[in-house]
C-alpha positions as a Markdown table, in Angstrom:
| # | Residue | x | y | z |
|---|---|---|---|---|
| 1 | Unk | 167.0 | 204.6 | 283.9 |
| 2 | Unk | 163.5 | 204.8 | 282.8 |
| 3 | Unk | 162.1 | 201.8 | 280.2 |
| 4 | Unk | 162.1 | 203.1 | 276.3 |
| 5 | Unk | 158.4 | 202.3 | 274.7 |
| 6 | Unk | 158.2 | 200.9 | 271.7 |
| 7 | Unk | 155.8 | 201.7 | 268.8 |
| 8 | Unk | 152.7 | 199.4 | 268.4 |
| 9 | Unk | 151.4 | 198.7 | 264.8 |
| 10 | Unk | 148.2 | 196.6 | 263.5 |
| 11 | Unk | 148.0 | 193.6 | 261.3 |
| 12 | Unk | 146.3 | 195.6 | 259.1 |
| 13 | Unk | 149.1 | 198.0 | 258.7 |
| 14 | Unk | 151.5 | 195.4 | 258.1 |
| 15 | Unk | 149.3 | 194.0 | 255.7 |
| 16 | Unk | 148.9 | 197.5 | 253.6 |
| 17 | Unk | 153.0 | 197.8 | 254.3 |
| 18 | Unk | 154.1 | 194.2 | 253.1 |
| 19 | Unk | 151.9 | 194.8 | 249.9 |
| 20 | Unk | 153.2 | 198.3 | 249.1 |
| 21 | Unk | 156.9 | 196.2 | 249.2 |
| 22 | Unk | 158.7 | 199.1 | 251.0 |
| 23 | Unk | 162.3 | 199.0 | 250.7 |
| 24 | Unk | 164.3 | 199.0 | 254.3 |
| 25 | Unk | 161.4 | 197.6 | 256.3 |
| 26 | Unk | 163.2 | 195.2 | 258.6 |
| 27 | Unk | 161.0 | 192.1 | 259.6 |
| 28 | Unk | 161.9 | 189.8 | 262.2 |
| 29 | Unk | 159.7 | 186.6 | 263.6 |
| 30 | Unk | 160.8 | 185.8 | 267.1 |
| 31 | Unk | 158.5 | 182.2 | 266.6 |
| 32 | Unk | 160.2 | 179.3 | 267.1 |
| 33 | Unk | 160.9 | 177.0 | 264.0 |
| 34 | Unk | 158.2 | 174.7 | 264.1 |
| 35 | Unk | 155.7 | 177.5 | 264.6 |
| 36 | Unk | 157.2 | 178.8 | 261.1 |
| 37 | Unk | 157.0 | 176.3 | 259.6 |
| 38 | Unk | 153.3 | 176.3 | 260.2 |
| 39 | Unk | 152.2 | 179.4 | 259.3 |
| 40 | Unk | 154.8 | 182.8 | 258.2 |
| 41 | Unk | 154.7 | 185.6 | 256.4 |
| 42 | Unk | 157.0 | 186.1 | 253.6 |
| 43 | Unk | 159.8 | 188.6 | 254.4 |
| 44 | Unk | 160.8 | 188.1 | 257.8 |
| 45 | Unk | 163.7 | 187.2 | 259.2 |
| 46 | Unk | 163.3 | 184.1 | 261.8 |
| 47 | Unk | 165.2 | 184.8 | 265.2 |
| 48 | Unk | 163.8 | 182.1 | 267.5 |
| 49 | Unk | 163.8 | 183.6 | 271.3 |
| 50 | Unk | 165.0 | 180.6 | 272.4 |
| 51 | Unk | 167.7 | 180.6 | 270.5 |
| 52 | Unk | 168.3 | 183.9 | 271.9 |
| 53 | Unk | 172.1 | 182.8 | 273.0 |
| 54 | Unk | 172.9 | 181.6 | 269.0 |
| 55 | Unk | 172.4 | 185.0 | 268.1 |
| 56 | Unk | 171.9 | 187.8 | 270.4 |
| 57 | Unk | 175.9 | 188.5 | 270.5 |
| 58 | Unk | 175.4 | 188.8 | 266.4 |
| 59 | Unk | 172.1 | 191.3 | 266.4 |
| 60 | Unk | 173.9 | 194.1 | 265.0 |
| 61 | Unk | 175.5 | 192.1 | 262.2 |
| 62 | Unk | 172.1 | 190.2 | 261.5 |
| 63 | Unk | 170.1 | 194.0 | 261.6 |
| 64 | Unk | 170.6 | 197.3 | 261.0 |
| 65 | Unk | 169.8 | 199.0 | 264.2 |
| 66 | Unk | 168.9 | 202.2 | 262.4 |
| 67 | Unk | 166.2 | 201.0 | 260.2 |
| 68 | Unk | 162.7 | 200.6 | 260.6 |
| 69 | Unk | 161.8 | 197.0 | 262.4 |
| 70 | Unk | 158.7 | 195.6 | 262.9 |
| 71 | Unk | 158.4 | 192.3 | 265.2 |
| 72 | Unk | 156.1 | 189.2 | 264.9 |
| 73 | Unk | 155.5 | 186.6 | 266.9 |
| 74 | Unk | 151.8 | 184.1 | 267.7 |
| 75 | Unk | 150.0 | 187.1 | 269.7 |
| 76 | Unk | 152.4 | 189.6 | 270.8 |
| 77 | Unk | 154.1 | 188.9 | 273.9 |
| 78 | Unk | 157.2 | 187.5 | 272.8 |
| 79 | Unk | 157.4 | 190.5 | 270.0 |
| 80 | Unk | 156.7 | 192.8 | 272.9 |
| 81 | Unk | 159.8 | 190.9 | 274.5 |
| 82 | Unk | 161.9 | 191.6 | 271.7 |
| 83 | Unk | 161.3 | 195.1 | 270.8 |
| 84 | Unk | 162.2 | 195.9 | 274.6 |
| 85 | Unk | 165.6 | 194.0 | 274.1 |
| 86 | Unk | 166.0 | 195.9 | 270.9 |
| 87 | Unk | 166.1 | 199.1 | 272.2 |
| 88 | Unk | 168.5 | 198.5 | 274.7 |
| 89 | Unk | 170.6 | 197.2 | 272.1 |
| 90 | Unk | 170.4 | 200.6 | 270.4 |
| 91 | Unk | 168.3 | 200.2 | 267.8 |
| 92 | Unk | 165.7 | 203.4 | 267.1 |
| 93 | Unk | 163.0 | 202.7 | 265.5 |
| 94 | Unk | 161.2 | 198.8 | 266.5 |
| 95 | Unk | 157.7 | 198.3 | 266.1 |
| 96 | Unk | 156.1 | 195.3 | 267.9 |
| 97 | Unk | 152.8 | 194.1 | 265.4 |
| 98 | Unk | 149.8 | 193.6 | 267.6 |
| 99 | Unk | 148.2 | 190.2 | 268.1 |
| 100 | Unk | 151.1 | 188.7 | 266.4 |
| 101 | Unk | 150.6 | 186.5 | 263.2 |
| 102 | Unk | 147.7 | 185.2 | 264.8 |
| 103 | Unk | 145.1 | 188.6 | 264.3 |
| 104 | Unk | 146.9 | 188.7 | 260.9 |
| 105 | Unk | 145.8 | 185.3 | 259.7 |
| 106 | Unk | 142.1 | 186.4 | 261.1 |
| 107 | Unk | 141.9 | 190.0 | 259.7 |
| 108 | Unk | 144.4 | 190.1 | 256.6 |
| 109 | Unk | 144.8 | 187.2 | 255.5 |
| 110 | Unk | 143.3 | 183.8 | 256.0 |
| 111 | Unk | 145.3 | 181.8 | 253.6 |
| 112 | Unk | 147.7 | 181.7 | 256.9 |
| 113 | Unk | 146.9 | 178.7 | 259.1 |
| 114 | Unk | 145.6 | 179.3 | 262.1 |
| 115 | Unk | 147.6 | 177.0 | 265.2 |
């Protein structure tokens, strides 16, 4: 069976998304909660990879697998992660936002802290 790609999508597109407050835009933060408490974005949905066994058997009660989801983490690499596991969970249309909340603090906005 072949791997499913996911879609990429800037910081800068989140940004212009998050401030035109679509509806059904799913956001999900795969940081853990100490890095949230830090620095997030408001909107998303925290599912803590490493909490991955408290919630993975719930995903499709916690998301709808049909709607639009983008996926943030620091840089990118646990969102990359997480889109992957997405799709095999049968959701169609997961986004993973590059450089993570990280780029957006730097290139959106720097209100964020930067850790």
């Amino acid at each position: 069976m072949s791997e499913q790609s996911f879609t990429q999508v800037s910081v800068e597109e989140l940004g212009q998304r998050l401030s035109s407050q679509e509806p059904n835009l799913q956001l999900v933060d795969v940081r853990e909660p100490q890095e949230v408490a830090i620095a997030s974005i408001d909107g998303f949905v925290n599912l803590p990879l490493s909490e991955f066994a408290h919630w993975g058997e719930q995903i499709h009660s916690l998301l709808n697998p049909h709607a639009e989801t983008l996926v943030l983490c620091h840089h990118g690499v646990r969102s990359a992660q997480m889109c992957q596991w997405l799709i095999t969970q049968g959701f169609t249309n997961v986004k993973n936002i590059v450089g993570g909340i990280d780029a957006y603090s730097h290139l959106v906005d720097p209100s964020i802290p930067q850790y």
